[in-house]
N, C-alpha and C positions, 0 to 999 in steps of 0.2 A: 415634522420631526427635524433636530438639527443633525445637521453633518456626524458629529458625534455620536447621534445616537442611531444614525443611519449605516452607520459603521459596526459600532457595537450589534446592532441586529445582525447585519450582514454578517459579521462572524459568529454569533451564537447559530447560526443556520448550518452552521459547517460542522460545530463540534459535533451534532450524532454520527456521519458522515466518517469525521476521523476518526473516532471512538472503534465505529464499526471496521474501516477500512486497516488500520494496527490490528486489532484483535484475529482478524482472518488471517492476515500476513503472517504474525510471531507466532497464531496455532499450527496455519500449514508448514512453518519451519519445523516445530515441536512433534506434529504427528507422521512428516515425514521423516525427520529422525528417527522415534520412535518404530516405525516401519519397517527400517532396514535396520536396524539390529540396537540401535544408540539407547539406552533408559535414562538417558540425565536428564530428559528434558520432562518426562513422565517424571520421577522423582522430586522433583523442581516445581511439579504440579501447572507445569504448562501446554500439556495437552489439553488446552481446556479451552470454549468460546470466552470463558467470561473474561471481562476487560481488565478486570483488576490483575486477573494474571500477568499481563501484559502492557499495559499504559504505565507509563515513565513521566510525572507529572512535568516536570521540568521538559524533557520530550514534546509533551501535549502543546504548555504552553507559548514553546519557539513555534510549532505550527500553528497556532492559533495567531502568533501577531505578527510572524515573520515568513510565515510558509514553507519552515524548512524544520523540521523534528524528527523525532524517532520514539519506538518504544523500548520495552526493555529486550534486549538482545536475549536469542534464545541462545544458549549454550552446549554444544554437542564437545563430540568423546569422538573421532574419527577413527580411535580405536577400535570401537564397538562395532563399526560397520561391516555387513558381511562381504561387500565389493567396496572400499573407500573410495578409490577414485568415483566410479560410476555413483555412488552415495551422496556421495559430496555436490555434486551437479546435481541432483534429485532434490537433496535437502534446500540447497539455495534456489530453484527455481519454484521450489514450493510455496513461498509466501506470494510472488508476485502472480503465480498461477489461479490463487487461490482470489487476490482482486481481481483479476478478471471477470472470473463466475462469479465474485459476488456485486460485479458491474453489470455482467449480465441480467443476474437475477435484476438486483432493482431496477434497470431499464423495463423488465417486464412488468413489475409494479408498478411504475408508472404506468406502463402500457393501457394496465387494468383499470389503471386509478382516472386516468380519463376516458375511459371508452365508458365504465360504470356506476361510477360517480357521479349524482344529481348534480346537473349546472348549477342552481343554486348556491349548492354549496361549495364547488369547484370554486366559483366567483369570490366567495365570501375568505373572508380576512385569514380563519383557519384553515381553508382550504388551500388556500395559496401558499400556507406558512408550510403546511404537510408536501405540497408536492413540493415545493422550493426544497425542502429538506430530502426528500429522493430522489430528485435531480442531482445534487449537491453529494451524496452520496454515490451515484455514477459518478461523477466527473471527479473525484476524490481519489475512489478504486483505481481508477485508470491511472492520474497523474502520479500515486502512488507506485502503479504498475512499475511505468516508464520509468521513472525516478530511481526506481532501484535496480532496474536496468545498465545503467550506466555501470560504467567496468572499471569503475575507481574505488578505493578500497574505502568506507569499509562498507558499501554497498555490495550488495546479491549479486550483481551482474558480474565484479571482479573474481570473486569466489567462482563463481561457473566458467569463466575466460580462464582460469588457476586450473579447474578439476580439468575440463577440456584437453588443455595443452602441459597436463601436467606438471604446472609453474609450482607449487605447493612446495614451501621451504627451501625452496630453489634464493640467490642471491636477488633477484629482481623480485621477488615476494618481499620478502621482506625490507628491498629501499621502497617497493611501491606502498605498504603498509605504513611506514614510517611517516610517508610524505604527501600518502593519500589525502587524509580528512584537509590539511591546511590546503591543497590542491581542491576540496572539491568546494570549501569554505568560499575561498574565493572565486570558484566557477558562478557559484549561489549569488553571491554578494554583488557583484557587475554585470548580472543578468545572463552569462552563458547558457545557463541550462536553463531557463527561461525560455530565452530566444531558438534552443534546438527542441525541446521539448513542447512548446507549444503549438507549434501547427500538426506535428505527430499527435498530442493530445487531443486537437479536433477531429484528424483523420480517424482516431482508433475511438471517438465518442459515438461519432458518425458511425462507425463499424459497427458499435454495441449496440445502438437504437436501431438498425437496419435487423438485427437478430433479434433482437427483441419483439417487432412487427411481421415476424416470418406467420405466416397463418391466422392475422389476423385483420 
């Protein structure tokens, strides 16, 4: 196969992976709003697994060639909340919560998938393409986790460093907003969050396949 299409494979491997890894992220934002008091996100019809609620095609395909995208932002009423602050920190730690367990879960799946799965077909061409694909799916969850992690705006992590220390419409909110994305554009761009995020990505992969092997 040439280069090209060795490439092209490589990333059609990925797309279920992100499909799945968005979809969990923008529901646990929408069901944990929804939780504490918020309806926009339930009216909006995005309390909901399915992808289309949430995949941002344009999103999709900056992660597919450049490794850096988004879905459709879930949109809350911090109004509606019955504790805002503490809400606010709930709602934003819920998407990245929510890769985690679904990093977990597929490590278990693979777990299954070779402990029970005939070598045969382990070996063979589909086998490898499926487990490639659930592997790829952990290591997705996770680097999504981390990714939004980070306490730059307009990432999850800055939202929750804001409810925490109560920065929300405060003067520093709002320069850090303004100046966030071209700030994080170019972290992305020269490799920063690459080179901080990667070895913590092996750390916390290692972590997930260690949980996943508990009892078996």
């Amino acid at each position: 196969m040439s280069g090209i299409g060795s490439w092209l494979l490589s990333k059609l491997y990925i797309i279920p992976g992100i499909v799945v890894a968005i979809s969990v992220h923008e529901f646990g934002h929408a069901k944990a709003a929804q939780l504490c008091g918020d309806r926009t996100s339930s009216a909006l019809g995005r309390v909901s697994l399915d992808p289309r609620a949430h995949i941002d095609l344009i999103g999709l395909l900056m992660l597919f060639f450049v490794g850096f995208g988004w879905g459709k932002p879930v949109l809350i009423d911090p109004r509606q909340f019955r504790h805002p602050r503490r809400d606010q920190i709930i709602v934003g730690l819920a998407g990245v919560f929510n890769n985690f367990v679904t990093a977990v879960v597929f490590a278990v799946i693979c777990r299954l998938y070779v402990q029970f799965v005939p070598n045969a077909f382990f070996i063979s061409t589909l086998g490898n393409v499926i487990f490639t694909i659930l592997i790829q799916t952990v290591s997705i969850n996770i680097s999504l986790m981390l990714f939004n992690l980070l306490p730059i705006p307009p990432l999850d992590g800055f939202g929750v460093v804001c409810g925490i220390f109560g920065l929300y419409n405060t003067r520093f909110y709002w320069y850090a907003r303004r100046y966030g994305m071209p700030l994080l554009l170019i972290l992305v761009y020269f490799g920063f969050t690459a080179n901080i995020l990667g070895p913590l990505s092996t750390s916390v992969f290692r972590f997930v396949i260690r949980i996943a092997t508990i009892g078996m």
